[in-house]
C-alpha positions as CSV (number, residue, x, y, z in Angstrom):
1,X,-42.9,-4.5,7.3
2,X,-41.8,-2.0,4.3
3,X,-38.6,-0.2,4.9
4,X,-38.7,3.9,4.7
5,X,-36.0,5.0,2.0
6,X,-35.1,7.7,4.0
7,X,-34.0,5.7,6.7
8,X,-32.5,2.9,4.8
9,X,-30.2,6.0,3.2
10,X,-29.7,7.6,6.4
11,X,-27.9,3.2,7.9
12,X,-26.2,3.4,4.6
13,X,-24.9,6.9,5.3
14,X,-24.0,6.2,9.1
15,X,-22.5,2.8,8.0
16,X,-19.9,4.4,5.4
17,X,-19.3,7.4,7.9
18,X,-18.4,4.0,10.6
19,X,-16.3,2.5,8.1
20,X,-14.6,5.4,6.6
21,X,-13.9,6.1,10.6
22,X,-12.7,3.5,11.3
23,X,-9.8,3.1,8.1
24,X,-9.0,6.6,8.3
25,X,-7.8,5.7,12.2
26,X,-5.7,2.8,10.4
27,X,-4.1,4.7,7.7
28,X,-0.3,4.0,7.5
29,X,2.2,7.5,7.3
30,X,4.4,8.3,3.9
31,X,7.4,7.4,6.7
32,X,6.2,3.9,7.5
33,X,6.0,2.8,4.1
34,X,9.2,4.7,3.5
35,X,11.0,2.7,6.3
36,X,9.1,-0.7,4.9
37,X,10.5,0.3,1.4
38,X,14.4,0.7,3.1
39,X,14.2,-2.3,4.4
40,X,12.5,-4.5,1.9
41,X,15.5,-3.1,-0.1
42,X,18.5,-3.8,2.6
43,X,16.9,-7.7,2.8
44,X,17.0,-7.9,-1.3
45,X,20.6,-6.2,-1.5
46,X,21.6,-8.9,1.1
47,X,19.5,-11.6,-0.9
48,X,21.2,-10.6,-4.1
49,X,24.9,-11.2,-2.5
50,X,24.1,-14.6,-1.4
51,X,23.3,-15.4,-5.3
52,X,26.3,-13.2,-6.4
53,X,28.9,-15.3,-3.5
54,X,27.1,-18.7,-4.8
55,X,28.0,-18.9,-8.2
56,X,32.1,-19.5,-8.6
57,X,33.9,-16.4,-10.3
58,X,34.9,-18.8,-13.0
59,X,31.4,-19.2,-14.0
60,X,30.2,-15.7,-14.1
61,X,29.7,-16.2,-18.2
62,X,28.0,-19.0,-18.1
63,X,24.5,-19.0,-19.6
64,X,21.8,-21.6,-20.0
65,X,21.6,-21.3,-23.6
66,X,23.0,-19.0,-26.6
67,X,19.9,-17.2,-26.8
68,X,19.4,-15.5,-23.0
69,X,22.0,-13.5,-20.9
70,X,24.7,-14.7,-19.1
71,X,24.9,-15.0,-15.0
72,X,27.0,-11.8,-15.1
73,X,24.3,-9.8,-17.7
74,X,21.7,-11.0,-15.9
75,X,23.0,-9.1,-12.5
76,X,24.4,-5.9,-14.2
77,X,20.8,-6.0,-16.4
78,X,19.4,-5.7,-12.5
79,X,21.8,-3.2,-11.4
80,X,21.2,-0.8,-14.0
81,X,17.7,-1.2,-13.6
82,X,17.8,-0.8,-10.3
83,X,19.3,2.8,-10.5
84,X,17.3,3.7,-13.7
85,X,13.8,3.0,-12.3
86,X,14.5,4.4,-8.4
87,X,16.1,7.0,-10.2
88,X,13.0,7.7,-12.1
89,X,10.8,7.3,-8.9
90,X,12.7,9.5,-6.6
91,X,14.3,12.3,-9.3
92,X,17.9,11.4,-7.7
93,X,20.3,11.6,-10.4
94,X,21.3,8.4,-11.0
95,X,25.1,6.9,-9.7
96,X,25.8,5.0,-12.7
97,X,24.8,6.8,-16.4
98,X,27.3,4.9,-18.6
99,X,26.5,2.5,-21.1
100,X,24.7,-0.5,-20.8
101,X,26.6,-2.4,-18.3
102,X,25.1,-6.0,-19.4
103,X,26.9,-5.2,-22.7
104,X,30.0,-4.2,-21.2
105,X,33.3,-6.7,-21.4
106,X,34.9,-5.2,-18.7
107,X,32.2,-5.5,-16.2
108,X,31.8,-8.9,-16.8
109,X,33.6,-10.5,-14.0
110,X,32.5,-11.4,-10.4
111,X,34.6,-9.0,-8.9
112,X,32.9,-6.2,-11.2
113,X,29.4,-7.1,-11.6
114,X,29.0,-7.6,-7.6
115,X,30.7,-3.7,-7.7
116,X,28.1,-2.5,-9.7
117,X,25.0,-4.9,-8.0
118,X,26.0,-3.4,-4.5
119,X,26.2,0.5,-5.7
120,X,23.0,-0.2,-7.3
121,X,21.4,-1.2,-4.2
122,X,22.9,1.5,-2.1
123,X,21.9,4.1,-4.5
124,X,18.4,2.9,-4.4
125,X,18.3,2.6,-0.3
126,X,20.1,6.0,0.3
127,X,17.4,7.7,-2.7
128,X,14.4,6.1,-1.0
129,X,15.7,7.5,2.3
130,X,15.7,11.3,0.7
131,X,12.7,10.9,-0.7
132,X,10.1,13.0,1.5
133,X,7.3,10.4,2.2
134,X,4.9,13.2,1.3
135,X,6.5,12.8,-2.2
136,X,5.1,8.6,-2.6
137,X,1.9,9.3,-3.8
138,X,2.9,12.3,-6.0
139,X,3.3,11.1,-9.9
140,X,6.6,10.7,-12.1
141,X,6.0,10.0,-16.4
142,X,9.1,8.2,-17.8
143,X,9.0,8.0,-21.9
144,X,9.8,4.4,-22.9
145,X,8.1,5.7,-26.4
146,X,5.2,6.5,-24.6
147,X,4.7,8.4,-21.7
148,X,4.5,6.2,-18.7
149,X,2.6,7.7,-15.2
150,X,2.6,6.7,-12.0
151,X,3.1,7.5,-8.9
152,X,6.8,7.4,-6.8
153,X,5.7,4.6,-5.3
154,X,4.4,2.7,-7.8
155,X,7.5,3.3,-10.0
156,X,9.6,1.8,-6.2
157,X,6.9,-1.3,-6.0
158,X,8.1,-1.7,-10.2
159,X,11.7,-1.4,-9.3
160,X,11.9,-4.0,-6.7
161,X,9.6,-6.5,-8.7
162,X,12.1,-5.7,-11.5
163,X,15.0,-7.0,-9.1
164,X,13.5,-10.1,-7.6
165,X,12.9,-11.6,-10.8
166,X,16.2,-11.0,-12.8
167,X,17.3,-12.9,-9.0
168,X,15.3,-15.2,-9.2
169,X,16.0,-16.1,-13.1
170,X,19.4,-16.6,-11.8
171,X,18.4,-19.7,-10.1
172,X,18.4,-21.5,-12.7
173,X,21.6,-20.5,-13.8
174,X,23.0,-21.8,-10.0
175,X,21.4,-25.2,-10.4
176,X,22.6,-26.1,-14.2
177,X,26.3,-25.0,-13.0
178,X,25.6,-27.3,-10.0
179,X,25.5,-25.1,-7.1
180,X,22.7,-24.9,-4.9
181,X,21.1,-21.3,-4.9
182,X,20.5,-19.8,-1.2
183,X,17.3,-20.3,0.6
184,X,14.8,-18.1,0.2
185,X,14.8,-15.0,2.7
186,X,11.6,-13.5,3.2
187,X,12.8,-11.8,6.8
């Protein structure tokens, strides 16, 4: 039996119409994803002070060869990041605009870098909570030499890759200095 093309347009049609139905019932809000992104944020602040109490204050400077950053620089390379690329998602100004913190000899101790690691993190949870959810999907360009686009929440989604692995480069650091790095907290 040959098919009609009319009719096998007309299933394709009402299939996609089905289908588009049914997704557009399942769509998540700008708030849910907000509320994801807040906590996803509060579980990798708390993550990051687990790493920060592991590592003995005395040990802060230590580095796992002369040619990458110390445990310190690592952290205060992730704070500022943190605060420069939410910063650039959500347009909140920024709660840290000095110089480059990883650089910085008095920021170098445990005391200070876990300082400037916490502020980052609160800075980036209380900006993602004034961020109107209608706001994610709208775009923001930041010129690293070129103009980079995307959208709020992609520039979020960058950030908090951006965190998790400076973190986890510091496990490394943990196990050469002989301390055993916290288990991993997905919830």
């Amino acid at each position: 039996m040959r098919k009609n093309p009319i009719t096998t347009l007309l299933l394709i049609t009402a299939t996609l119409f089905s289908v588009t139905a049914t997704f557009g019932q399942a769509s998540i809000s700008g708030d849910t994803i907000k509320n994801a992104l807040v906590k996803e944020w509060q579980r990798g602040k708390e993550y990051t002070q687990e790493y920060m109490r592991a590592m003995p204050a005395n040990k802060y400077s230590f580095k796992a060869t002369d040619s990458v950053r110390t445990f310190a620089q690592q952290l205060l390379h992730l704070a500022q990041a943190n605060m420069f690329l939410v910063s650039t998602a959500t347009g909140e100004k920024s709660s840290y605009s000095g110089p480059d913190l990883e650089k910085s000899v008095g920021a170098q101790s445990a005391d200070s870098v876990m300082y400037y690691v916490n502020r980052s993190y609160d800075f980036a949870i209380d900006a993602i909570k004034k961020l109107p959810a209608t706001s994610l999907m709208q775009t923001a360009t930041l010129n690293m030499g070129r103009p980079l686009t995307e959208t709020r929440l992609a520039w979020l989604l960058k950030s908090f890759e951006h965190q998790t692995h400076h973190r986890g480069q510091t496990t490394i650091y943990l196990r050469l200095a002989g301390v055993h790095p916290p288990n991993e907290k997905l919830f």
